[in-house]
N, C-alpha and C positions, 0 to 999 in steps of 0.2 A: 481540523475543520470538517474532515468529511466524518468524521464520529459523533461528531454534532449531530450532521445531516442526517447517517443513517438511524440514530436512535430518532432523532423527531420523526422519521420517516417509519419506526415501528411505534411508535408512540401512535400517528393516525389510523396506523391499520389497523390497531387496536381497539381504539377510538370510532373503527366503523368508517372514517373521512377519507374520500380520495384523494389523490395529490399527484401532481410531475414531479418527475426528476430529472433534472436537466445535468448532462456529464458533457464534459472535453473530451473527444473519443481522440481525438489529431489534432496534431498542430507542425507549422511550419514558419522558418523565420523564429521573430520577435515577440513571443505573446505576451500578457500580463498574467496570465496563469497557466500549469503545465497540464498534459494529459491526464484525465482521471476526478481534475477537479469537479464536484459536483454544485448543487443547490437544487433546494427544495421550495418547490412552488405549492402554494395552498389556493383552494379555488375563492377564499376569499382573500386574497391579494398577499397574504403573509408571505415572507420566505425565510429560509434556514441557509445560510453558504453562499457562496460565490463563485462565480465562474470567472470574476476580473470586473469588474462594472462598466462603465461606461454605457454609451447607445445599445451597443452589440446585447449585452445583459438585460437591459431594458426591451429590446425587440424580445428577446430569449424568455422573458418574465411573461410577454402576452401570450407567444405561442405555447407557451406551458398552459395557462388556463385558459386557454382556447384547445389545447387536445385532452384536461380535464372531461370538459363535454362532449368532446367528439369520442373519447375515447382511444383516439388513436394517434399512436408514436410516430412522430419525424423526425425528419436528421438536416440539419442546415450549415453552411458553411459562408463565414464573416471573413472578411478582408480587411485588415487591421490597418491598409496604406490609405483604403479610398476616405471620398467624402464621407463615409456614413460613419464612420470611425475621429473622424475631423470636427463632428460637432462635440466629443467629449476631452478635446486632447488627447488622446488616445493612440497615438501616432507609435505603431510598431513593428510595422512593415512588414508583419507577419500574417498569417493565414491561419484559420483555428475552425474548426468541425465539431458541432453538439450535435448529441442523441437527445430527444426529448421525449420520455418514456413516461405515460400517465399509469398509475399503480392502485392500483383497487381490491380495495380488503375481498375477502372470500365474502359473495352475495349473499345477502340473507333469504331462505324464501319460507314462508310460512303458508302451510299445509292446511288448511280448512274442512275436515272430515276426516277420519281413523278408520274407515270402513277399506275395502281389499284394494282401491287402485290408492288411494290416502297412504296405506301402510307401504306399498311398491313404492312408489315416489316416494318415502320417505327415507326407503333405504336407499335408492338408487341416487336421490340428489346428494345423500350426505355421501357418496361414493364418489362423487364427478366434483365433488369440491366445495357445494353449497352449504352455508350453515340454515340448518333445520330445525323449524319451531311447525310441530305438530298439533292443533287444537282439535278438542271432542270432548262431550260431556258424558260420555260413555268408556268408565273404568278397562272394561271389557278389551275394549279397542285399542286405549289411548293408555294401554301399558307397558309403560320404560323397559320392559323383559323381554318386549317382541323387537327395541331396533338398536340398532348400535349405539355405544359411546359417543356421546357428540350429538345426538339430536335429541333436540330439545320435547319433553312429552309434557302438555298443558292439557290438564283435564279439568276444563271448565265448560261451563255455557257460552256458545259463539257470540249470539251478538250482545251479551254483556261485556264477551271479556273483550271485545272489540271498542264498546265504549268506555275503558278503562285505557286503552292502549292506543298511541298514536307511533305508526308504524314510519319506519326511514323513509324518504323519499327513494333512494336505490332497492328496496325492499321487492320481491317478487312474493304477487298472492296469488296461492292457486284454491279453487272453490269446490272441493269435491265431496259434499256432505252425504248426509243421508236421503235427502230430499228435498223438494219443492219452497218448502216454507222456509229448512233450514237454507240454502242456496239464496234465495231471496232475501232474508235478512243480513245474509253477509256481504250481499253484492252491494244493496242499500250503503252501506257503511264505505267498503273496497272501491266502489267505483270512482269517486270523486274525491279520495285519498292522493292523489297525484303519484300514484306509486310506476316503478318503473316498467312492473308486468301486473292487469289480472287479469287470469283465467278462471274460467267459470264452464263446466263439466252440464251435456245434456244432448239432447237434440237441440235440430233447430226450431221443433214446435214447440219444446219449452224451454229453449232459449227465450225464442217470441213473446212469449205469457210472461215470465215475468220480466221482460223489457218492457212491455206495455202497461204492467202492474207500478213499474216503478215511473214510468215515464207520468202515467194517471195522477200517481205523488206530487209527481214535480220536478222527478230528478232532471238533470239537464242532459241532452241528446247528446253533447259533445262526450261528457262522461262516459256513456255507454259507449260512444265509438270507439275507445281507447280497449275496451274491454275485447278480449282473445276468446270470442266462443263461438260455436262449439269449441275447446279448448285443445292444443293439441296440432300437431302436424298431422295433415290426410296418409298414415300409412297401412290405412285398411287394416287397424286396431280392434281386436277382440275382444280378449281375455286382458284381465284386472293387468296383467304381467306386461302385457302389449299397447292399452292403454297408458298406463304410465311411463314405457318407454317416448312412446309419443309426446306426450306434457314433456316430460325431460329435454325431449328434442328441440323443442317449442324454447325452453326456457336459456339451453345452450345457443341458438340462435340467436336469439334478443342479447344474450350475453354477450355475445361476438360482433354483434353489430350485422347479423344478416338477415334479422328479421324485425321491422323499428316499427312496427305498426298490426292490427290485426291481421290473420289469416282472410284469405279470400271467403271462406265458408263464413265469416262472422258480417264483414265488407255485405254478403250476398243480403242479409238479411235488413238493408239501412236503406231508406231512400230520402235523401232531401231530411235527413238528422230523425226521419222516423223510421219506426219499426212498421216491415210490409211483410207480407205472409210471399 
């Protein structure tokens, strides 16, 4: 049964989709299944294996896609005598302990500009574990020879190849083109994408400009507030090399779950859903 589990369980990761894995780490007494047993939870309700059925499995089924979203692993422990075990017959006077571990393919983050902090971040995210889709319409820049095996080099037009492409919801965009217009047409498209991270590369005066260019559009404020810019942890960032450690830092955090919403420097720039100088 668990060979079942673990191939559907590299089947999603494959597939891009997150999922729990719920295991019997202990047990004592009377169980209906032994240590090790697992099941795989899908966030839309599937599952793969068994841990024994009954209530106990059905509790174990929600807390799976519910640490889906949250991202994060718990351990619970079922009493196989009481009443909560009595609504399924279940009666086995034992005691049993799940680990509930949510499992998440390697993130995707796609890179928006080939220019010096573009290429830095390209090497350094596909180093920390990200898979790496770098876009530029500039041969020059956005040449396979300059980064490692493994990250992806697109050398096209941004906001065409953007409306050809609809990106994961888990997907991480970062915006660091060659300028103004370029940054602007990709934000246009990235912002209101539901994606998990985007960051957008500048000051805050032309953060402003084009907030307020896009907002004149129409885009929706809510959009923007989602948006990470100036982009970047404040580590007093220089150089192209230092910059991009920064973004990286930014992006490892949101991955971890220690940074779920914009930087304060981005926050600074909103008042009541609009852009204030």
């Amino acid at each position: 049964m668990n060979q079942e589990v673990f191939a559907a369980l590299a089947e999603a990761l494959q597939r891009g989709e997150g999922v729990a894995l719920v295991t019997i780490v202990s047990s004592n007494g009377s169980t209906p299944q032994r240590v090790g047993a697992k099941m795989l939870v899908y966030a839309d309700g599937r599952t793969v294996g068994t841990i024994g059925g009954g209530c106990y499995e059905n509790d174990a089924f929600w807390k799976a896609r519910e640490a889906i979203g949250s991202r994060q692993p718990a351990r619970f422990t079922y009493e196989l005598s009481d009443d909560f075990a009595e609504e399924s017959g279940l009666i086995c006077g034992g005691q049993m302990e799940v680990f509930i571990e949510p499992v998440e393919p390697a993130p995707e983050v796609y890179v928006f500009g080939a220019g010096h902090v573009g290429q830095c971040l390209a090497r350094m995210a596909h180093e920390a574990g990200f898979r790496v889709h770098l876009v530029d319409d500039r041969e020059k820049f956005a040449d396979p020879s300059l980064f490692p095996e493994g990250v992806e080099v697109i050398v096209e037009d941004i906001p065409g190849w953007l409306q050809t492409r609809t990106l994961p919801p888990g997907a991480y965009a970062v915006i660091v083109t060659r300028g103004h217009r370029h940054d602007l047409d990709a934000l246009r498209a990235l912002a209101p994408a539901g994606l998990r991270y985007v960051g957008l590369i500048g000051s805050r005066a032309k953060v402003r400009r084009i907030y307020d260019a896009l907002l004149a559009e129409g885009l929706a404020a809510e959009a923007l507030a989602a948006v990470h810019a100036p982009i970047g942890l404040d580590i007093g960032a220089v150089t192209p090399q230092e910059i991009a450690v920064s973004i990286l830092a930014e992006l490892i955090a949101v991955r971890h779950g220690k940074l779920a919403g914009p930087g304060a420097a981005a926050a600074s720039l909103r008042w009541d859903g609009a852009v204030r100088a």
